[in-house]
Each structure stands twice: as structure tokens, then as C-alpha cells.
N, C-alpha and C positions, 0 to 999 in steps of 0.2 A: 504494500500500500504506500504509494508515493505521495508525500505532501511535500508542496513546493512553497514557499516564501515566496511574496508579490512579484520582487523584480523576477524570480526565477521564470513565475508563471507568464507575463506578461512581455518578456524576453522568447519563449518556445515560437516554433516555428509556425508561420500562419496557418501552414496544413494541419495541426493539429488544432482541432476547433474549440472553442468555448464553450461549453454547454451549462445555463444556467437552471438548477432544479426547483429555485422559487417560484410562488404562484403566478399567476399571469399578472394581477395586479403588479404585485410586484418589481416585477420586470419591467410592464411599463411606465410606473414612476422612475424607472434610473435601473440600470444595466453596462458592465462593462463593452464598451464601443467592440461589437462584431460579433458580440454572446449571442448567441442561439439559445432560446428558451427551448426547455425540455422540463416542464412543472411535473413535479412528483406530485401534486394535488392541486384541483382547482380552488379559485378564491373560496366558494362555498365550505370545498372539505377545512382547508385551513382555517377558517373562523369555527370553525364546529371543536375542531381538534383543539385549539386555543381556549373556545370558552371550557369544552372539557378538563383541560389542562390547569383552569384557574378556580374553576368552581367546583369540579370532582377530584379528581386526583391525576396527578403528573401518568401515576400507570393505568388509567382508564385511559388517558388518552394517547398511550401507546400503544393501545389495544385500538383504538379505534384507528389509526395511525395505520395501521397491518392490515387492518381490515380493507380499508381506503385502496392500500397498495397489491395487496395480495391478483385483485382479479385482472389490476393492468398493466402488470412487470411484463406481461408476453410483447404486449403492445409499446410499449417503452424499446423494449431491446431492439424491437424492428424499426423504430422512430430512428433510435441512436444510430444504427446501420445506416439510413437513410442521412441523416446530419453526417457522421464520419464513416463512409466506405472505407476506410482504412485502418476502421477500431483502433484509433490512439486519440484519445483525447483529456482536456482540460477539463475541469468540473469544480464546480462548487455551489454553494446555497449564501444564506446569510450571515452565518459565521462560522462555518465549516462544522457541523455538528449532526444531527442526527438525519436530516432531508439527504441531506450530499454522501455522508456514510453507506447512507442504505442504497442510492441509486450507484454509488460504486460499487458496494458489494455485487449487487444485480449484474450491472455489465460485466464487470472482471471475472465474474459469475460464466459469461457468457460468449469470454475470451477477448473482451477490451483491454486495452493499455489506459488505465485512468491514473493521471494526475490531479492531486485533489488540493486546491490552494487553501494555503494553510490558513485558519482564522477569516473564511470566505469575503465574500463580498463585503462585507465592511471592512477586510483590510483595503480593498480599493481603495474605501472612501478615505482611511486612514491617507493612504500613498496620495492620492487626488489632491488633500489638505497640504501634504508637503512640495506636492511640484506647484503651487500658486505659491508657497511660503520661501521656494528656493531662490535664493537672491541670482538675478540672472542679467547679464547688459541687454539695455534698451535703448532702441529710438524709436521717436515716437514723429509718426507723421499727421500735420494739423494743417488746418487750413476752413475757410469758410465753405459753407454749403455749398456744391456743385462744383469742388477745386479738381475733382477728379483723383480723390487719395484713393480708391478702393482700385483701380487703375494702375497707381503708382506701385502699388503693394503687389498688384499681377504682374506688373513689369519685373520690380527687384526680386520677385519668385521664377522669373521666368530667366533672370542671371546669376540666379544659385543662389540669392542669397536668403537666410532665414528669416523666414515670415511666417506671425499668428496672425491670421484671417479672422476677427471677432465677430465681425459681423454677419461672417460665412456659417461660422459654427451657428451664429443665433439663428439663423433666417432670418434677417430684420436689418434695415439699411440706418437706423437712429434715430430719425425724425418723425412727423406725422404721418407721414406715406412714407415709411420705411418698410411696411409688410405688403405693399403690394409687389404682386410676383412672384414673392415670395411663398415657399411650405411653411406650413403651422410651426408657430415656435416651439420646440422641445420641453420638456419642463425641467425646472431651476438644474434640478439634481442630475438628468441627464445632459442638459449643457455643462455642467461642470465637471462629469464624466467624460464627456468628447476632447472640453478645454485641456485636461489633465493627459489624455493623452496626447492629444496636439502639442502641446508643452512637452511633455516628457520625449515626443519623438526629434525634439530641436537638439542642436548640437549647445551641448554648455558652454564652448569656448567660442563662440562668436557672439556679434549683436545680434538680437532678433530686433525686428521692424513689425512695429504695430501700429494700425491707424488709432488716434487721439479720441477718447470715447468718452460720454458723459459713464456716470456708473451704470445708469442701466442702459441696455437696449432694448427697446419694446419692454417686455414685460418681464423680461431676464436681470439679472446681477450680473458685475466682475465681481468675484470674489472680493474680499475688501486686500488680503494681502498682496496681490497681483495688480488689483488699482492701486493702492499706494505706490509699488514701483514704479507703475505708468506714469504716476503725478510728477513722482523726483527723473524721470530719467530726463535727456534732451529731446525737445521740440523742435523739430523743424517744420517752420510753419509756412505752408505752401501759400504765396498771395499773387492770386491770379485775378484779373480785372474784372470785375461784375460783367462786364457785357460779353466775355468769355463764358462767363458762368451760366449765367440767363438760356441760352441756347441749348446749351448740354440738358440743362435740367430740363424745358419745355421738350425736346425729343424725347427724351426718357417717358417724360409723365405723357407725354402724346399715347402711347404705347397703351396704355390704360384704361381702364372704363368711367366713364364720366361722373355714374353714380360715387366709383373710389374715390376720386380725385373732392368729389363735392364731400364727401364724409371726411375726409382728413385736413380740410380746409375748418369746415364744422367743431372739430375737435381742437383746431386752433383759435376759436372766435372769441374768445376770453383776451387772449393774448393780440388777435390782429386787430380788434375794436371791432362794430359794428359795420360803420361805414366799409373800411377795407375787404370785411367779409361776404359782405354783400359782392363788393366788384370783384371779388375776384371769384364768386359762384357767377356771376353776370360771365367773365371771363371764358370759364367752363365752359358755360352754355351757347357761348359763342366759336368753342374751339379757339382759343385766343390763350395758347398754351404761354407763349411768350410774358404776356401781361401777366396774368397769375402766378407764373413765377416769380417776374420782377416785384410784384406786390408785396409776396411770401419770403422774400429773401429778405427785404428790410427788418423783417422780425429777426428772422433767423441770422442775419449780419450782426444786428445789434446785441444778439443774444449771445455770439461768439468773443465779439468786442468784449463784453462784460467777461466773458471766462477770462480772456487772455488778461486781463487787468489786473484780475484775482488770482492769476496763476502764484505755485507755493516759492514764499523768499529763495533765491538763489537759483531756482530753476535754472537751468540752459535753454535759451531760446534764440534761436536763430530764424530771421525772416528769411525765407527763399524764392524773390522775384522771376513770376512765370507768366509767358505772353498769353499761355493759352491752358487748354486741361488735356492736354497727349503726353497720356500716359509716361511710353517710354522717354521722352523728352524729359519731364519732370522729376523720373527716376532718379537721371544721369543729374540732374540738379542737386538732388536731395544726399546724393552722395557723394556729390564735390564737397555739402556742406558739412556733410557729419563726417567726414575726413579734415575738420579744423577742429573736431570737439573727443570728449573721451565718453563714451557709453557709463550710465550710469547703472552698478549693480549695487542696491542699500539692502 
């Protein structure tokens, strides 16, 4: 019976699979990024077992536990065949205990190679907590609405160099109309699963390059030790001319459906005033993509203004004059400038 330590586990080769044996709930609140669910009991049986567990006694509800298991071990083995044709696989439950025991004894039973992570899936989260806490160099790319930083971040990925994608992992672009086009946001715990290993797959000995983020995106968190670094590392802050900007975003939001565009306009109307909100649903409904962005950017400019004002004493901040938002162009700017500075790891 092999039990592996997190990094052991999460180090093995991607041909051996993940199989995770919590309930389906479960799993989908938060899952190590690639586990294949394989539940030893559905949500149903596990709350029955649990209240058995608390209000009868620990071995009633082993006994029901058995019961639960006894009639679908046939149908398990053939699942598992079907997830690993190569019967070698990773396993675990929610702290490596009695769910994960039994579905290994069963496969191994049945001529698997099971790897069973030691102190389960909460040691992930355990590991998850220290790759946001592991001090790591940063730069951080900023710039106002429509600068083309998610762009720049494709470029510098696309010349090798190390990039977390925040806004990738979230589905959500940051703003009011950040979620359109986008898939449904993850939840908290399972962004912070993916973040963790997006992190942990970066090289420690270089910078990573991260777009400038308020703490949340949409309805998600940075962790808060991971934003702190963000906050102290250096900025380079992309300042490309509004009438650059204007266009890029009208094409973009063009793309969209008019109903969206009018709902995240709506969810701004506190902040744009009445009057403004009005013209720029007027805007909408004229197709008049240009105008509503320019409208919407003044918020969104002013609201940048003020971060940058407030940004923490001693920060590094470096402006990086851009004619336009092309991408790779912008790249090659931002790393002329952070070749005058030193990546900050606190």
C-alpha cells in the first residue's frame, strides 16, 4: 500500500490518473485540477452515513458504510478500468482515511497499482495555502481599461517567459462586462485549486508577469497572500492614448449581445450617474459601440487614476508610453522597462 506525500503525488506522471473517491458534491465545490471523480457514495448515502455517525454510533455507521459499498464494488472496478486502462493510478478522499482505504483495497483487490496521497485532499489545500504564501519575483503589468494587458501577457507567454493568467483561471475579464464570453466562474475553492497549480507549475527562479488586479475578479478572490505580493512587486504601467483604447474596447463589446452590454452598463448606474447611463443605453441601442465606451471609460479612467494615487509607499512604478494596444509591440516595451528594475519577492 503506497502512500505518497503531496509533492510526491502531484509530481507522478500525467498517465497515471487522479481518481477522486469523495461524493459528487464534493468534488464539485473544489477538486484537484485533472481528478477524475470516482465517489465511493453519493451525496444522499454520505449525509445518511454522517448523521448515522453522529447521532448513532461511529460503528452503525460502518455498517451502513458496507452496506452502501458492498453491491457497487463490481461497478467501481469497471469504472476505474474505464478512467485508467493501464491500472496504475493516484487516489485519495478527504483526508486519506476510511473512503480512499476501502476503494484501494477494492482495486488493488483487483490488480491496480494504487497510490494513495497521504492525509488526502486537504493536504492539497494544505500545499494550495503555501504556493500563494511562497515568496516569488513579480511584475506586475497595469494600465487603464482597454490598454491591451491580457494581450501583452499572451505575447510575453508566447517568448517563454513566465506568466499567471488571473483572469484566465477566473473566467472573468474584471470589470462590469468582464463575464461576457466568458464560462461560468469556478467556485472560490476550485479557483484556488487551479491558481495553486498554475503557480506551483512556474519556474521559482525567474519573474512571473501578472496582469494588475483589483482583489476580486467577478465574484472570485486573490488569495490575500498572493495579493499582497502583487501590491509590493513592480508596476509597469502601460499608458496608451484613450483614442487607442476607445476602439479596441467598442470591437470587442460589438461582439456581444445588446441585452449584455445594457445589463453591465445597468450594474454600473450608481457609479456612471443617471444622465451618463441613460446615453450610453441610448448608445446601445443605436449600435454606437464607440460612444459607450468612451462614456464608460471616464468612470473606469478615473477609477484607475485613484488606485494609482493610492498605490503602497515605495512601490516601483514605472510609466510605459504606448502608441497603440498591439500586443507584441507592448510586450517588447514592458521588458525594456523591467530590465531597469529588480522583481520584487517579500
Amino acid at each position: 500500500m503506497a502512500r505518497s506525500p503531496i509533492a510526491d503525488f502531484l509530481t507522478a506522471p500525467a498517465t497515471v490518473p487522479i481518481l477522486d473517491v469523495r461524493a459528487p458534491a464534493e468534488y464539485a465545490q473544489g477538486h484537484i485540477p485533472g481528478a477524475l471523480s470516482l465517489p465511493l457514495f453519493t451525496d444522499d448515502e454520505r449525509a445518511r452515513i454522517g448523521t448515522t455517525y453522529k447521532q448513532v454510533t461511529p460503528e452503525k455507521a460502518v455498517l451502513m458504510g458496507l452496506d452502501f459499498f458492498g453491491p457497487k464494488m463490481r461497478a467501481m472496478v469497471e469504472q476505474a478500468k474505464q478512467l485508467a486502462p493501464s491500472q496504475e493510478v493516484r487516489l485519495h478522499c478527504w483526508r486519506g482515511g476510511m473512503r480512499s482505504g476501502a476503494v484501494q483495497w477494492l482495486l488493488e483487490l483487483a490488480g491496480f497499482e494504487v497510490n494513495l496521497l497521504n492525509h488526502g485532499y486537504k493536504d492539497y489545500r494544505r500545499w494550495a495555502g503555501a504556493e500563494f504564501a511562497r515568496p516569488r519575483p513579480l511584475y506586475v503589468v497595469g494600465g487603464y481599461t482597454g490598454s491591451g494587458k491580457t494581450e501583452v501577457l499572451h505575447a510575453l507567454a508566447a517568448q517563454g517567459q513566465p506568466v499567471l493568467d488571473l483572469e484566465g483561471l477566473a473566467h472573468h475579464k474584471g470589470s462590469s462586462f468582464g463575464s461576457m464570453g466568458q464560462p461560468a466562474q469556478p467556485t472560490q475553492e476550485q479557483f484556488e485549486n487551479n491558481l495553486a497549480a498554475a503557480l506551483g507549475a512556474l519556474p521559482a527562479d525567474r519573474p512571473v508577469w501578472v496582469e494588475d488586479e483589483s482583489r476580486s475578479i467577478g465574484s472570485l478572490h486573490i488569495p490575500t497572500p498572493l495579493f499582497d505580493q502583487m501590491q509590493a512587486a513592480p508596476l509597469l504601467a502601460l499608458d496608451v492614448p484613450r483614442a487607442a483604447r476607445v476602439p479596441k474596447l467598442a470591437l470587442e463589446y460589438g461582439r456581444h449581445d445588446a441585452g449584455a452590454l445594457a445589463s453591465a452598463i445597468l450594474r454600473l448606474r450608481k457609479r456612471l450617474g443617471g444622465l451618463v447611463t441613460k446615453e450610453a443605453l441610448a448608445a446601445i441601442a443605436d449600435n454606437d459601440m464607440a460612444t459607450m465606451v468612451d462614456l464608460v471609460l471616464t468612470y473606469y479612467d478615473k477609477t484607475y487614476a485613484y488606485t494609482m494615487s493610492s498605490a503602497p509607499a515605495g512601490r516601483q512604478t514605472v510609466p510605459v508610453p504606448a502608441a497603440d494596444t498591439d500586443g507584441p509591440t507592448n510586450a517588447a516595451l514592458v521588458l525594456a522597462a523591467a530590465a531597469t528594475l529588480q522583481p520584487t519577492a517579500s
